[in-house]
MIMAR-774888 format. One line per 2 residues: number of its first residue (from 0); for each residue x, y, z of C-alpha. Coordinates in steps of 0.02 Angstrom, whole numbers, plus 50000, padded with zeros to 5 digits. Layout:
% residues N
NUM	X Y Z  ...
END
This chain:
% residues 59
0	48462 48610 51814  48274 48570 51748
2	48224 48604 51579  48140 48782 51620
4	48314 48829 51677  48410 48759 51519
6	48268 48865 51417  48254 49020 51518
8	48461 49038 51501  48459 49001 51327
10	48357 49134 51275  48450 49251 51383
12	48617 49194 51277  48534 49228 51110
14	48480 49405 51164  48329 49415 51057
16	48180 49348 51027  48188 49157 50991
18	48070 49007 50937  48047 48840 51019
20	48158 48780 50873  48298 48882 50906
22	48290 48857 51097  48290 48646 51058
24	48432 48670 50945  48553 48766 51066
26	48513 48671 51225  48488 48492 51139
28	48307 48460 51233  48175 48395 51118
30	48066 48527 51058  47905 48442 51114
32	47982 48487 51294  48067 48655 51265
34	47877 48693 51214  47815 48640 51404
36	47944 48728 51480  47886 48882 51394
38	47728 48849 51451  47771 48830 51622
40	47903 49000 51615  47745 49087 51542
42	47639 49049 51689  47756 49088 51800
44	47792 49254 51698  47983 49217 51663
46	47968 49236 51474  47835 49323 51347
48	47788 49349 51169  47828 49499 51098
50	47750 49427 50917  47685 49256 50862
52	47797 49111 50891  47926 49198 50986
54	47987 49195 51154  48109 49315 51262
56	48132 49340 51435  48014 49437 51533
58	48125 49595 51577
END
């Protein structure tokens, strides 16, 4: 399981909104790279901002 994937099913456990922070904290991936992976889920459309610093999955 890559890093996106670690990411993308932690924010789907918190079941809210979430920062980077959070995200680093439950999965135990350096927050520098929990930040790429969001970069890559957001290209990709598998997560999105619904305000300023916070990530969910896209529905």
């Amino acid at each position: 399981m890559g890093d996106e994937d670690k990411v993308l099913k932690a924010m789907k456990e918190a079941g809210k909104p979430v920062r980077p922070g959070d995200v680093s904290s439950a999965t135990g991936i350096d927050k520098s790279d929990v930040s790429k992976a969001i970069q890559k889920l957001k290209k990709e459309g598998k997560v999105v901002s619904p305000k300023r610093c916070f990530w969910e999955p896209a529905e």
